[in-house]
N, C-alpha and C positions, 0 to 999 in steps of 0.2 A: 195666203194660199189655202186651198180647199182641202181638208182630209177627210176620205172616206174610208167605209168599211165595206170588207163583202155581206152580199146581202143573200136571204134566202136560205141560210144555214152553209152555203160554200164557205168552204176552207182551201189555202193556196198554201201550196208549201214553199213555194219560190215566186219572187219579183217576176220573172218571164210571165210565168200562167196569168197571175194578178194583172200584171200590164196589158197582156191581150186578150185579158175580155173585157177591161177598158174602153180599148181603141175599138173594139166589136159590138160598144154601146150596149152594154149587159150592165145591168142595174146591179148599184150596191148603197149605201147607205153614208147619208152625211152625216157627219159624227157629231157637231153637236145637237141639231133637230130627231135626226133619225129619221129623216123624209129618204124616201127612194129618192133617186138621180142617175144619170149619166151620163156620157161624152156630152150628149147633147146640151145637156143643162150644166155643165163647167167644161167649154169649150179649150180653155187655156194648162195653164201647168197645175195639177194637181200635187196630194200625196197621198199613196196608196198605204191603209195596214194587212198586215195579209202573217203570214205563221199561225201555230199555235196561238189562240188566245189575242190574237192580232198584236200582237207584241215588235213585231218585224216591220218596216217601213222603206217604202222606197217613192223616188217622184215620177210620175210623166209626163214629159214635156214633147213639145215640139218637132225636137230631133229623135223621140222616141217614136212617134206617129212617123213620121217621113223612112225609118227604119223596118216597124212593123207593117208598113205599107208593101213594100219594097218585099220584102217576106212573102208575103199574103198572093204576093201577085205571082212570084217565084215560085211560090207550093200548087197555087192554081194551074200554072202555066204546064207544071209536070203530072195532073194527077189527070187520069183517062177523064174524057169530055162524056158527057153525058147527054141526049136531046135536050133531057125536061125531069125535074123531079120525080115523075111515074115512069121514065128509062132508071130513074136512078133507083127506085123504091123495089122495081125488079129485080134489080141486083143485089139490095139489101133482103132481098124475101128469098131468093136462090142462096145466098151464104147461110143467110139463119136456117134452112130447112138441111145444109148442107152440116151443119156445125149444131143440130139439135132434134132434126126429123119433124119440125114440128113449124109453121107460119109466122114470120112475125104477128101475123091476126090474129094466132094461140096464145101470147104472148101477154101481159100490160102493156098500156100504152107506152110512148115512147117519144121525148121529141125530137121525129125526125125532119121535119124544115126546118130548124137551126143546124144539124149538122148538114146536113143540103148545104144552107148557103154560106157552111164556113168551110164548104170544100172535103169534109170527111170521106175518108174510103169504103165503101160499103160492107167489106170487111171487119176494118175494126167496128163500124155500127154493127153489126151486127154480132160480134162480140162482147160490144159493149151492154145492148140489148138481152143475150142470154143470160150476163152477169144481174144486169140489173133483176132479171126474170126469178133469179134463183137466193 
């Protein structure tokens, strides 16, 4: 079986987070080459290290994917629809200016088509974005 690590200086404090950016094909690092990879490239049952210092361990399989699937679809199904990424970049540009007087385009960049397409509330983007800003 495959053990990775997270990659890009992420740190998980829990199996949940670790396992769903897995399943969300976010790169992390095979432990003994240190080659980036993901979902795609070990499609089967892995082991995730994730804590402090990667010390913490958990696996994901099959039944884990069919779960997070099932989630993913459940958080979608409830969060307001959106036309198209630029309805939704609106709405993150109207909180940030709401929660800081100033444009997300004031701002450092940010990346917002990842949280696009894992369904984030424009809200917390745009919290998260002020956080990152300061």
């Amino acid at each position: 079986m495959t053990t990775v690590l997270p990659a890009y200086g992420r740190q998980y404090a829990n199996a949940a987070a670790a396992k769903l950016d897995w399943h969300n094909g976010k790169d992390f690092l095979e432990s003994s080459s240190r080659l980036a990879c993901n979902r795609q490239d070990f499609p089967g049952d892995i082991v995730i290290r994730y804590g402090n210092g990667n010390i913490k361990v958990t696996s994901y399989t099959a039944a884990d994917a069919r779960k997070l699937d099932k989630q993913i679809a459940a958080a979608r199904a409830t969060r307001p629809q959106f036309a198209d990424f630029d309805a939704w970049m609106v709405s993150v540009d109207k909180a940030v200016i709401a929660e800081s007087g100033m444009s997300y385009k004031d701002l450092p960049d940010w990346d917002f088509r990842t949280a696009f397409d894992d369904g984030i509330d424009p809200k917390t983007v745009a919290a998260s974005v002020i956080a990152d800003a300061w």
